[in-house]
Structures are given as structure tokens and as C-alpha cells.
C-alpha positions in Angstrom: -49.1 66.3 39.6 -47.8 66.7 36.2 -44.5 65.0 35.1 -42.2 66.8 33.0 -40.9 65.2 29.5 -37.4 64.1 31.1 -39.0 62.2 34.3 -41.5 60.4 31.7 -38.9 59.5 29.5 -36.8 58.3 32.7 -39.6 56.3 33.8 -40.6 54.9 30.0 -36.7 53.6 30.0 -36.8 52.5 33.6 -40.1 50.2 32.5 -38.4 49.6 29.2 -35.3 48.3 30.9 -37.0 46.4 33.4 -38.6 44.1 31.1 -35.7 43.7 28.9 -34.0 42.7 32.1 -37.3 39.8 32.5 -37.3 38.7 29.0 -33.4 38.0 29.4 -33.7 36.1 32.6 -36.6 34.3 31.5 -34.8 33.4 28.3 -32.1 32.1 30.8 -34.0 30.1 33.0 -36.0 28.3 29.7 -32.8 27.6 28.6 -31.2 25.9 31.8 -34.8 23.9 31.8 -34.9 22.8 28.1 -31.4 21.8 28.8 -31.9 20.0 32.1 -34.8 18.2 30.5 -32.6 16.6 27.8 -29.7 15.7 30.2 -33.1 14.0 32.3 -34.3 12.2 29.2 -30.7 11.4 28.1 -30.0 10.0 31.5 -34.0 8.0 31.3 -32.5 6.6 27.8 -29.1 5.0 29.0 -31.2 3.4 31.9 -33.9 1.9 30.1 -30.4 0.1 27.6 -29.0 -1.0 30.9 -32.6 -2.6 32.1 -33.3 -3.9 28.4 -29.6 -5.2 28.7 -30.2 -6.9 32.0 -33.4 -8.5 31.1 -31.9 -10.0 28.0 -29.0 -11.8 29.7 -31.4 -12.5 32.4 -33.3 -14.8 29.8 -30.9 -16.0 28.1 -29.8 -17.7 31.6 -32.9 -19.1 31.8 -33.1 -20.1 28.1 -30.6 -22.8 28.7 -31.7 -26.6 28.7 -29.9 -28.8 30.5 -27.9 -31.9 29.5 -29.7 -35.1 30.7 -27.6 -37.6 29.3 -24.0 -38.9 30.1 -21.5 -36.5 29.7 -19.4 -39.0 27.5 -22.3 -38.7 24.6 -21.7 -34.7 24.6 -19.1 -35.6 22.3 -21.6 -36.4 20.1 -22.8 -33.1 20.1 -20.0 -31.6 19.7 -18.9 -33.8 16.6 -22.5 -32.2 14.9 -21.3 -28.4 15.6 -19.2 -27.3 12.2 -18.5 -31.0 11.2 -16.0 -31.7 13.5 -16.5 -35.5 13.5 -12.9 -36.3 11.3 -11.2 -33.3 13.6 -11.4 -35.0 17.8 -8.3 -36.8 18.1 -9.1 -38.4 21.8 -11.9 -38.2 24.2 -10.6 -39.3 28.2 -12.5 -39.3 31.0 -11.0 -37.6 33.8 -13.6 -38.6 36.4 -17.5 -39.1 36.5 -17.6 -35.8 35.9 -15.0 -34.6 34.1 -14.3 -35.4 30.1 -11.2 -33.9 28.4 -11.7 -34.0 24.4 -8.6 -33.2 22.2 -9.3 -31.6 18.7 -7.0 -31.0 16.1 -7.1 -28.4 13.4 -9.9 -26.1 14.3 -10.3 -22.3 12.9 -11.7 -19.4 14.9 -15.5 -20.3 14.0 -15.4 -23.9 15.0 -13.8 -22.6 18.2 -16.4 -20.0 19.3 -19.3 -22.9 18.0 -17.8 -25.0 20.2 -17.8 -22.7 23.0 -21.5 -21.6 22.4 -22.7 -25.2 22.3 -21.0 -25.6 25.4 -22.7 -22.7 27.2 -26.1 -23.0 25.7 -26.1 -26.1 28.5 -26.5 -24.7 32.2 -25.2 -28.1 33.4 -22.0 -28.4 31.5 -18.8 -26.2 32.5 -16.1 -25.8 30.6 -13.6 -26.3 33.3 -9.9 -26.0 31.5 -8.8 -25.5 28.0 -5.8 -24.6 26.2 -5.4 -23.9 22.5 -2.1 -24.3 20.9 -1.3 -23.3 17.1 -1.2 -25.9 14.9 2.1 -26.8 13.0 1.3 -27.2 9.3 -1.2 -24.5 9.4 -0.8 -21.3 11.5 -4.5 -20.3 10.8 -5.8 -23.8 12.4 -5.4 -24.2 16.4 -5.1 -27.7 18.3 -7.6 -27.3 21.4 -7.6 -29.5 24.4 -10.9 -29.0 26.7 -11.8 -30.2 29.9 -15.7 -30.2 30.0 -17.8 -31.0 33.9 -21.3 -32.1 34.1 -22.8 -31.0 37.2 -26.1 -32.7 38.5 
């Protein structure tokens, strides 16, 4: 059985057609993978940040000390963090507890220092403050804070 030169060539193209057809959807289907794989890895990426990012505030938490000493001698403290000795006006005690310090003339970085002294404690709360502008300098605040030991 002898094929003719038009039903080899129609069977050459068929075969030649076919595997263009496969190389195509292979090309496809690599394609989808290689991208499927980087959305994976992408995905594996932002996880392991969030994990990283919940271990690291999960130790700072337990980097904290605690404040063994009356909370009237935090002021002391306080008066140390960006020389703020000349700058508390009054120091109150509310309660046993409770200790509201008034301190005039503050900029922003003596205001976050005081903040982040205050949290580096896990026993002392900052329970109320406000912070009003000062009058003879609109880049210094007046801050009023109401700090709480707990036991």
C-alpha cells in the first residue's frame, strides 16, 4: 500500500500541525505554572513579614520591665528623659494609683520620649492626657498626663 505524494504530504502537515499544536499548549501550560509559582512564592513572602511582624511585637511585649517602685518616683524618670527636670510644672496625685504630671513647653521629641518611657513599663498606663499649644511658642505644647500603676 503505496501512498501517493499528496496523502504524504497531508499526513507530513497533519504530524507537522499536531506538534505545533503541543509545543503551543505546552508553552501555555509552563507559562500558567511559572506564573502560579511566583504568585505562590509572592503569597509565602508576605506571610513570613506578617509572622516576622508578629513575633517582633510579640517580644517587644515581653521585653518590658516592670516598675517596682511608687508611682510618685516615676516622675523621676521622667525628669531624666530629654532633660525635662526645669520643664514639670506640678505633679498631683489623683489616687494611690493614679499621678497627673503637668509639663510646660515640650516639642514633638520630648513628647514621643515621654510616651516611649511610659510604655517601655508593662505596669504603668497612660490613662488620660491632653496637650494644648503653648502661648509664647506655637512649636512648644503644654501636656497634662494622667499616668496608673497597676500591681
Amino acid at each position: 500500500m503505496r501512498l501517493n505524494i499528496k496523502e504524504n504530504d497531508i499526513i507530513i502537515g497533519s504530524l507537522v500541525l499536531a506538534l505545533l499544536i503541543f509545543f503551543i499548549f505546552n508553552a501555555l501550560v509552563n507559562s500558567s505554572i511559572d506564573s502560579t509559582k511566583s504568585e505562590i512564592k509572592a503569597k509565602v513572602n508576605k506571610h513570613q513579614k506578617v509572622v516576622n511582624l508578629y513575633k517582633k511585637i510579640k517580644s517587644n511585649k515581653t521585653d518590658k520591665k516592670k516598675f517596682n517602685k511608687e508611682i510618685m518616683m516615676f516622675v523621676q524618670i521622667i525628669q531624666k528623659v530629654d532633660n525635662l527636670k526645669n520643664k514639670i510644672v506640678s505633679v498631683n496625685m489623683l489616687d494611690s494609683e493614679n499621678l497627673k504630671i503637668t509639663i510646660s513647653s515640650i516639642n514633638l521629641k520630648q513628647l514621643v520620649d515621654i510616651f516611649k518611657t511610659t510604655e517601655s513599663y508593662n505596669n504603668i498606663k497612660i490613662v488620660r492626657f491632653t496637650l494644648k499649644r503653648n502661648f509664647s511658642n506655637s512649636n512648644l505644647a503644654n501636656l497634662n498626663i494622667v499616668i496608673r500603676k497597676s500591681l
